[in-house]
N, C-alpha and C positions, 0 to 999 in steps of 0.2 A: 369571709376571712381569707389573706392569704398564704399561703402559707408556701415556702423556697425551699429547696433542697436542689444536693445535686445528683441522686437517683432517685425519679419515679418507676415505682415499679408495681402495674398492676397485676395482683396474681401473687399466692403464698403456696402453692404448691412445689414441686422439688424444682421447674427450674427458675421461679423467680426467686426461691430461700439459697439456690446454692450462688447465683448471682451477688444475692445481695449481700451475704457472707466475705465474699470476695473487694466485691464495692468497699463495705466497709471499712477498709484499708486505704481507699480515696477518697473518701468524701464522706458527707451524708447520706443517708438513704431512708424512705419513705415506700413502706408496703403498704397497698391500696387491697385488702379485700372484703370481699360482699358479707362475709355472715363473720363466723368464728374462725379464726388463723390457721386452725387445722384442716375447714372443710376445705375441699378440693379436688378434685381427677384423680392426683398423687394417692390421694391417703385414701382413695376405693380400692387402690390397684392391687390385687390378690399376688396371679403369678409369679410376677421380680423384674429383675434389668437382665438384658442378655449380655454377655461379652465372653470373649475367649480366656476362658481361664484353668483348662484341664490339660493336663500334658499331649494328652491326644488328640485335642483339638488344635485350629489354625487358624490365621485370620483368611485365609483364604477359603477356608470352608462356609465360615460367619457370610462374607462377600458374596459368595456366589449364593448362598440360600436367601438372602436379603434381598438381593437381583431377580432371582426366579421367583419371590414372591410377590417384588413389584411390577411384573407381565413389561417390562420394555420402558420403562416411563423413569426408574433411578437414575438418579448422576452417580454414575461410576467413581468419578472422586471424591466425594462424598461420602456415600456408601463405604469406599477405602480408610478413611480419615476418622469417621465414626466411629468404624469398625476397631480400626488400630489404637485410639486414642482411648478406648474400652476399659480394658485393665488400669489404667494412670488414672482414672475417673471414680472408675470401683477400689481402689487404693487410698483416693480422697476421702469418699464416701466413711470405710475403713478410721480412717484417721478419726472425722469428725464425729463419731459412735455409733453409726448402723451397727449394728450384729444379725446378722443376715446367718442362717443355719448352718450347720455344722454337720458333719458325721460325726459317728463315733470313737474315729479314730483320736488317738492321742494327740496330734500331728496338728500345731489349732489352726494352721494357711487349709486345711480342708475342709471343703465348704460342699453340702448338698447341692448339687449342679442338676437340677430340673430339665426336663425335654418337653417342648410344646410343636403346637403346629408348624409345620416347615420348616423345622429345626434338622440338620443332618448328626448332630452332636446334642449332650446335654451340657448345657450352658448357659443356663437360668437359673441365676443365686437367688433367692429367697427368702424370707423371712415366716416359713411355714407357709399358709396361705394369705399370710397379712401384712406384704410388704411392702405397701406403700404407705401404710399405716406406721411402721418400723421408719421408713425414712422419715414423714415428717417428722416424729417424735424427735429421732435425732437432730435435725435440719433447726426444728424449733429452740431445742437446747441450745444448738451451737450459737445459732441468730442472738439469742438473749443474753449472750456471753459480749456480744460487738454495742460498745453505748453508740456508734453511731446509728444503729438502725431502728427507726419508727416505725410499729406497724398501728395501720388504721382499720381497726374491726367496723364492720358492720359500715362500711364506705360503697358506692357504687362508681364508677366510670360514667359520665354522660356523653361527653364528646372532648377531641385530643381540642388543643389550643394553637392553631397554624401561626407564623408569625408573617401571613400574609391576610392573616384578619385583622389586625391588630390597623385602624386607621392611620394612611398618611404609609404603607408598606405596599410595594407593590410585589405581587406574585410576580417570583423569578423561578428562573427554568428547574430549580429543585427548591420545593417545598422545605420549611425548614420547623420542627417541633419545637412549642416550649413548654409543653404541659398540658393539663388537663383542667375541665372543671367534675368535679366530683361529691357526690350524693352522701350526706351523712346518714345514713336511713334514723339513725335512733334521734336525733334533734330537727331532722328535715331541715337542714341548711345545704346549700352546695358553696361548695370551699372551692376558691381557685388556687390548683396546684402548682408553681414554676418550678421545670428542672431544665439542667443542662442537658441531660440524656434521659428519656422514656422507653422504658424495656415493658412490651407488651407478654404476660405469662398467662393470661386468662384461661387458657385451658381452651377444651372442645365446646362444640354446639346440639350434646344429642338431645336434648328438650326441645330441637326444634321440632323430634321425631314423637310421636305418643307412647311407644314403646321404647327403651330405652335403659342402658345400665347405667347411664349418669348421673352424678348429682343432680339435686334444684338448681344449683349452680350453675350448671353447664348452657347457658341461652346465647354463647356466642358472642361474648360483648366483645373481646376483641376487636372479630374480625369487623365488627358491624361500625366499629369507630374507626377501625383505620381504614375501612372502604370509604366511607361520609368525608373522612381527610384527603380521600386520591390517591389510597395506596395499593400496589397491584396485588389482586388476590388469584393465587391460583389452585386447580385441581380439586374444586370443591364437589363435583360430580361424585370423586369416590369417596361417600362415605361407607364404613368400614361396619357390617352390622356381624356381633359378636353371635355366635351359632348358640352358643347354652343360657341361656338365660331364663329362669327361674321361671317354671309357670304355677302359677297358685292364687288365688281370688284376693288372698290378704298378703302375699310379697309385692312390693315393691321395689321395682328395678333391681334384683338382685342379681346379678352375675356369679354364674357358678365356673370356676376358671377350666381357661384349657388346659392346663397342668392336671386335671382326672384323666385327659385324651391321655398327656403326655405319660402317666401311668398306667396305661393300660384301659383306660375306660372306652368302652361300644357304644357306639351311637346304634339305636333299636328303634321300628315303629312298634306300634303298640301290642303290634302282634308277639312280638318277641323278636323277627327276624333282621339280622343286619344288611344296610341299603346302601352302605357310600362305596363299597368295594365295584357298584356299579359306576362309580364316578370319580374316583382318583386310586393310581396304586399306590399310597400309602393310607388308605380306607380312614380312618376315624382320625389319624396324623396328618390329613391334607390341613392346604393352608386354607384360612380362615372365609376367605370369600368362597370356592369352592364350596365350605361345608354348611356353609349357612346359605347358599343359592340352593343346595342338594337338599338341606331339609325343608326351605320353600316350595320346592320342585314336590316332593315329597305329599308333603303337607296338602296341597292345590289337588293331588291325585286322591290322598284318602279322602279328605274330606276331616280329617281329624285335627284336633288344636293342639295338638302339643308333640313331641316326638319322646323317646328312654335315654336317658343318659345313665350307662351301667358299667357303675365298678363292685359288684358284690362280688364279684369271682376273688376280687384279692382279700388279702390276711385283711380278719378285722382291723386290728392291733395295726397296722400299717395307715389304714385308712384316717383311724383317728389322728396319729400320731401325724399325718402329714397335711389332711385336712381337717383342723379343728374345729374354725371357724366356720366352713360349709357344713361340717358335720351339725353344729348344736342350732345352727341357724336354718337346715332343712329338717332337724331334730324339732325345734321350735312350730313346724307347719303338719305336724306327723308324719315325715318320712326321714327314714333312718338307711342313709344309702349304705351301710355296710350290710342291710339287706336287700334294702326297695331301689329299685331304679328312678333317678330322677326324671320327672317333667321338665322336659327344656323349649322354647323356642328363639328364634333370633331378632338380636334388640339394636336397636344402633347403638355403636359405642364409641368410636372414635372418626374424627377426620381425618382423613391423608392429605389434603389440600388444606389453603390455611392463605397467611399474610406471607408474600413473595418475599423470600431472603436471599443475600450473597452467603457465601461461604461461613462471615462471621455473623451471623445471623440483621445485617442490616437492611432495612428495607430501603424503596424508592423516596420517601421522606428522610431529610436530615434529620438525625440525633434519634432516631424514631428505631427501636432494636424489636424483635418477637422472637423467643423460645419456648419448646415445648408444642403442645400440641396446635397452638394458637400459629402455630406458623409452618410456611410449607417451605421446605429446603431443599428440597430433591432426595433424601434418605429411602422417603417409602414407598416413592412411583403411582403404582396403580392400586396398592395394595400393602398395608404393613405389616412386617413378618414379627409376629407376635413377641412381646416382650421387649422389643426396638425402642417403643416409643420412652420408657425411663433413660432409655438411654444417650438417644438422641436430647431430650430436655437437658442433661448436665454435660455432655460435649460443648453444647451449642451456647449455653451457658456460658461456659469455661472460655470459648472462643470472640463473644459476644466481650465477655470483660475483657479479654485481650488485646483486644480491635480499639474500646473505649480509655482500656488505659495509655494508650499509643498517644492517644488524642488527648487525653482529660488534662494534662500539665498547662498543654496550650491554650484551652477553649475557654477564654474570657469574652463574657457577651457583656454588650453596651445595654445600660439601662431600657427594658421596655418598657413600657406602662401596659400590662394587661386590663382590661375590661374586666371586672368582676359580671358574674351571672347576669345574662336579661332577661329575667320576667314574662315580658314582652305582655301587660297585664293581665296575663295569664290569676284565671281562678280557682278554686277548689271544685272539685268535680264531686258531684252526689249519686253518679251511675258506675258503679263500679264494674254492675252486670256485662258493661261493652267491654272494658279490659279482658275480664272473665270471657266472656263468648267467644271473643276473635283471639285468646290465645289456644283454646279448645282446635277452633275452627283452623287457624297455622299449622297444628302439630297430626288433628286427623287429615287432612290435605296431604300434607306429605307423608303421611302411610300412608295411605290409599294408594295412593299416584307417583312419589318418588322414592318409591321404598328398593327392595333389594332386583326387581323384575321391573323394567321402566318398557314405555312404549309411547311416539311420537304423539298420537291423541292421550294420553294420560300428563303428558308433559307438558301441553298446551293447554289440557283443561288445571292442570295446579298453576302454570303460570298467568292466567284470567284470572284465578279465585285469587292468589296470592296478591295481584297486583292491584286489584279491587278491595281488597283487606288492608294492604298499606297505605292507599288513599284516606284510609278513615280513620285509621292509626295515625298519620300523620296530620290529621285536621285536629284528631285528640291532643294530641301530644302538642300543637301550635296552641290550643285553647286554655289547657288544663295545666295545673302547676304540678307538676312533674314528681313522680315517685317512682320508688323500685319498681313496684308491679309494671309500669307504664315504660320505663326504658329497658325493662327486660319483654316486655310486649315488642316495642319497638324493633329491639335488636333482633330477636327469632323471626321476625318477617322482614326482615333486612337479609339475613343470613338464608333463611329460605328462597328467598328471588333470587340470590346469588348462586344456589345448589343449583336453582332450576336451569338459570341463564347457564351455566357450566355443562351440564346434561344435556341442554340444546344442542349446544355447540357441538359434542363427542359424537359424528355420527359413526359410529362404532360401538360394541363391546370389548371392552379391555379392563382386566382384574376388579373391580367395585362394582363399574360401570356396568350393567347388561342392559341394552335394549332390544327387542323384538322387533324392531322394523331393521334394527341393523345388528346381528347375530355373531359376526365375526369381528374377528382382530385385523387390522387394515393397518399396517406398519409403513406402508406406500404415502399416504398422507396423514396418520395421524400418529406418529409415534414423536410426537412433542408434550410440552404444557398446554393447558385451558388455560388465559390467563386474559383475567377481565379488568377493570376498574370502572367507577364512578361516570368517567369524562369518554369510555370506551365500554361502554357493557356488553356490547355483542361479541367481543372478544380480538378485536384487530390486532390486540397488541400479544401474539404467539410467539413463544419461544422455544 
């Protein structure tokens, strides 16, 4: 089937909903996501959005803490734009019914302003500890208010639709998007999708790690399509691995937020005694790479699996009241942190690198947009300064529609004929076990070997396994007719080669990034982008 619109957009988390919100206003719209409309990135996200929103804070304070947490690598104007356009965004937000906390005060513009890592100011609105849960709910509300906009549950991404595929087109010097072909998981159809403009929002890739605070969700299909399209991906090296993350035989990926740090919570080994005062002066408030390198560090020395995450010292009554949700959820595994110290260790959790953007989030392909975590824009550098990334998805967003309504009056395309699906006679596969095996074997690969501690022989041996696993993946995927499991196989060993190739490239350490053969920050030649593609993987093309 096919089916026309004039927004595709994959991805229903907050910045393909506040997007499409907006679209709606111009045209049609079409939300492409993989399970239920609510799973997402967005709606795990505890903490909140950061912005300047207290009298005694400044944008200039936000700037420079954003900067110093991206080790050398943010664009300054960026950074500046993000920063400033903050409040106008959370104002939106506002509008369209977040209810994000409060104090007690009478006064209802005052809002519980949170302090997280590398934070100079408290500046993190919230929604208790379940605020990205709080935004979709509203996002999804406001969305079902717009009849232009269609969401497609339970749809997958396969690959974008170039309109230099399309027979009798010659590739010209910018690639130009017309859509996508896309997976119905519950009928096993793939539907070819045409739009004027395709806004990539898929989110991050931390399932390509074993450990991990992401959804199932999270396999990367973005980046992994708009690399396959020739579009330039950069800074994939720093992935970003969150320090607390739940340890327990029957929790699953659960992130226990920085906001414990930000009130007051100690990071302990098991002995009782505090260790990061050895490793940044603001001890358990350093930024996030720091404190998840330090409990690595840590960890490699005792010999022990887990490290304390302790807030019992504060008011019970406080604890609950501001973590509920960690509360009844580490309550649920028997530990009751308003006495017991939490088991934490570090999980991947987000990218900093991603699909190469301009200012308004457009990539090297025509018509072809990426916001949110799926895209890399210069905001987080080396390292993102916690709580950023909500924020950066509905700037970029907001900016993104900007750019396309500039354009969308004009943009009348001459009939093309797309190709519906090929086959290519492809059959039903009866070994599911190889899917299974080589997505095991992707995700422990890169723990072992590209995790938060990398070194030139560990980088060499992931990129052999890796590269030897996508040869057999993509004879599978050439043979067998085509399911979720198999293009989200696909995609995390797509996205894995892509971390690696990145990581090659840095010979340096700098904020994500640590290697052991290369221990220091080299600003002399490397204080640019990694920035690879398809047609360039070694990286020639540096910005």
């Amino acid at each position: 089937m096919e089916i026309t619109t004039d927004f595709l957009i994959l991805g229903s988390g907050i910045a393909g909903l506040s997007f499409a919100i907006k679209a709606a206003d111009l045209g049609t719209v079409a939300i492409v996501t993989k399970k239920e409309k609510s799973e997402s990135n967005t709606n795990m996200a505890q903490g909140g959005i950061a912005a300047v929103y207290d009298k005694e804070d400044r944008f200039e304070y936000h700037i420079n803490d954003t900067i110093a947490s991206g080790a050398g690598l943010c664009k300054e104007e960026v950074v500046r734009f993000v920063v400033v356009d903050g409040p106008e965004r959370i104002k939106e937000l506002l509008e369209w019914g977040v209810e994000f906390t409060r104090t007690g005060d009478d006064d209802a513009s005052h809002y519980d302003l949170g302090r997280e890592g590398g934070h100079s100011m408290r500046r993190v609105l919230h929604a208790r500890d379940l605020t990205g849960q709080e935004i979709e709910r509203a996002l999804h509300e406001k969305a079902s208010l717009k009849r232009n906009i269609d969401i497609f549950e339970n749809h997958i991404g396969i690959d974008l639709i170039l309109e230099s595929a399309i027979p009798g087109r010659e590739k010209g010097p910018r690639q130009k998007c017309l859509g996508a072909y896309i997976l119905d998981t519950d009928r096993n159809q793939i539907h070819t999708f045409k739009a004027k403009f395709v806004i990539l929002a898929t989110g991050g890739s931390g399932k390509v790690y074993l450990i991990t605070t992401n959804p199932d969700i999270a396999t990367g299909d973005g980046i992994a399509m708009a690399y396959r399209a020739g579009a330039f991906i950069a800074n994939m090296e720093f992935i970003q691995f969150h320090p607390t993350c739940l340890y327990h035989p029957e929790a699953k990926s659960y992130l226990i937020s920085e906001a414990l740090r930000g009130e007051g919570g100690l990071l302990r080994l098991k002995d009782g005694s505090t260790f990061m005062e050895k490793y940044h002066p603001m001890k358990s408030l350093a930024p996030r790479d720091i404190v998840a390198k330090a409990i690595d560090t840590e960890l490699k020395k005792s010999g022990d699996e887990y490290v304390l995450l302790d807030i019992t010292h504060k008011d019970r009554d406080f604890i609950i009241s501001r973590f509920p949700n960690i509360h009844n959820r580490c309550l649920a595994f028997g530990i009751d942190i308003t006495r017991d110290p939490i088991p934490v260790v570090p999980a991947a959790h987000y990218q900093c690198g991603g699909v190469s953007t301009d200012h308004y989030g457009e990539t090297n392909i025509e018509r072809l947009f990426a916001c949110g975590e799926v895209a890399c824009t210069g905001l987080h550098g080396a390292n993102r300064l916690a709580s950023n990334s909500l924020l950066e998805a509905v700037v970029f967003a907001h900016r993104s529609f900007v750019r396309i309504a500039e354009k969308f009056p004009a943009t009348k395309d001459e009939p093309i004929p797309i190709l519906p699906w090929d086959p290519r006679g492809a059959t039903e596969s009866d070994e599911s076990i190889v899917v299974a095996h080589n997505w095991d074997e992707v995700r422990r690969c890169m723990g072992n070997y590209v995790g938060i501690v990398r070194s030139n022989k560990r980088l060499e041996r992931a990129h052999r396994r890796i590269d030897l696993i996508s040869r057999e993946i993509d004879e599978y995927y050439r043979n067998f007719i085509v399911t979720r499991d198999l293009i989200e196989l696909r995609n995390i060993a797509t996205v894995a080669k892509i971390i690696i190739q990145c990581a090659r490239i840095r010979k340096e350490s700098r904020g994500l990034h640590y290697n052991i053969d290369y221990p220091e920050k080299d600003d002399r030649l490397w204080l640019n982008d990694t920035v690879i593609s398809k047609d360039q993987p070694t990286g020639n093309e540096m910005q």
